[in-house]
C-alpha positions as a printed NumPy array, in Angstrom:
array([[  59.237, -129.6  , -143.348],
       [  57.285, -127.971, -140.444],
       [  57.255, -124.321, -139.619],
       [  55.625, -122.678, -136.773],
       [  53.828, -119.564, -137.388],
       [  51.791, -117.275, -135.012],
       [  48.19 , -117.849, -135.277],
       [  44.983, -116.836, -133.763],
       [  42.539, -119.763, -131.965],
       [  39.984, -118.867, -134.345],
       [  42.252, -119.653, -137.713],
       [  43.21 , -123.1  , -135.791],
       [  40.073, -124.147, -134.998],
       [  38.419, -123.29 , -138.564],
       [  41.892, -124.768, -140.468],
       [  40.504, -128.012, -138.162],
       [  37.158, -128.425, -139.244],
       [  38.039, -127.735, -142.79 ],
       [  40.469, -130.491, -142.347],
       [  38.047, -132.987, -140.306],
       [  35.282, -132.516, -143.282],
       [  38.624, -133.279, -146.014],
       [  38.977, -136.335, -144.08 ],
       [  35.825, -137.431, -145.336],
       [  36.224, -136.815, -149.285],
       [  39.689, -137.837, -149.355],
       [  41.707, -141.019, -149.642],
       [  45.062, -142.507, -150.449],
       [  47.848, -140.657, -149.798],
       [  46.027, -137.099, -149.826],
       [  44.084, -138.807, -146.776],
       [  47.147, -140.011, -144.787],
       [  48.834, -135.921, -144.742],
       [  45.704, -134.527, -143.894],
       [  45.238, -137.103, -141.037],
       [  48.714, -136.165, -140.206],
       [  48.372, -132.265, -140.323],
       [  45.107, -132.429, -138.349],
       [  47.004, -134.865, -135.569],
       [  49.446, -131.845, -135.205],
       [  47.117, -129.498, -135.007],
       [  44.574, -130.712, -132.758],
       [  47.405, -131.266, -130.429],
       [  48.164, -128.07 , -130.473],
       [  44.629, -127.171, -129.422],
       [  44.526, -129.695, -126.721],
       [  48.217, -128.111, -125.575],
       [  46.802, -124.714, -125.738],
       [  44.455, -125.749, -122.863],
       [  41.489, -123.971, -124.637],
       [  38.51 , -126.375, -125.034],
       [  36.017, -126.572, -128.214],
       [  33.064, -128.073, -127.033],
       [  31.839, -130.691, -129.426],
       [  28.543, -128.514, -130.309],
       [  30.658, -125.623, -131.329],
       [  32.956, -127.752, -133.672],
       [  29.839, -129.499, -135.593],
       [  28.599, -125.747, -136.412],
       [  31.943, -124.715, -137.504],
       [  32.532, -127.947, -139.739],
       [  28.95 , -127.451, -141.048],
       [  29.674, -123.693, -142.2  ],
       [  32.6  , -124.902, -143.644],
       [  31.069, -127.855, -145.463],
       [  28.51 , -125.126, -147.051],
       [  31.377, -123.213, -148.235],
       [  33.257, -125.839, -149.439],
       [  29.783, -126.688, -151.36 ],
       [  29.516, -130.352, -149.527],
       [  26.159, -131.999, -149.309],
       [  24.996, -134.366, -146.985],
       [  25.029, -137.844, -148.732],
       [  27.06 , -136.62 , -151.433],
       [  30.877, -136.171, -150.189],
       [  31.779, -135.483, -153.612],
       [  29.639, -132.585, -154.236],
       [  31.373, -129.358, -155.002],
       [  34.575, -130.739, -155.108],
       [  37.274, -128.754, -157.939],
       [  37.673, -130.702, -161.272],
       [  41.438, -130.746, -162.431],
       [  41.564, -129.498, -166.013],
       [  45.032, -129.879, -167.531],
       [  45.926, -128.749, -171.205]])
């Protein structure tokens, strides 16, 4: 189910890049929704009409890779462990 929610360009374009960098530590069926969810939204960017040059998304995704604790070479890195009782 899909809702649609007021948001600023700045939450869109960082809830992208997190996405985008997820795209590259996930797989299976975890991969296929987020490949989904970022189609939607980067067509909502496109449909917005405002344009993220390419230079300012790579320094957005690479903040967001630090604080997601990903390291170059290591996709894994900093990535939650599941613990279950």
């Amino acid at each position: 189910m899909l809702i649609q929610i007021p948001v600023s360009i700045g939450e869109l374009v960082d809830k992208i890049t997190i996405l985008s960098t997820k795209t590259q530590r996930l797989e299976g069926v975890a991969l296929d929704h987020v490949r989904q969810e970022l189609g939607l939204l980067e067509k909502a960017l496109v449909d917005s009409g405002i344009k993220l040059e390419p230079r300012e998304r790579s320094d957005l995704e690479e903040v967001n890779k630090k604080a997601m604790g990903y390291r170059r070479g290591n996709p894994t890195a900093g990535s939650r462990a599941v613990v279950r009782d």
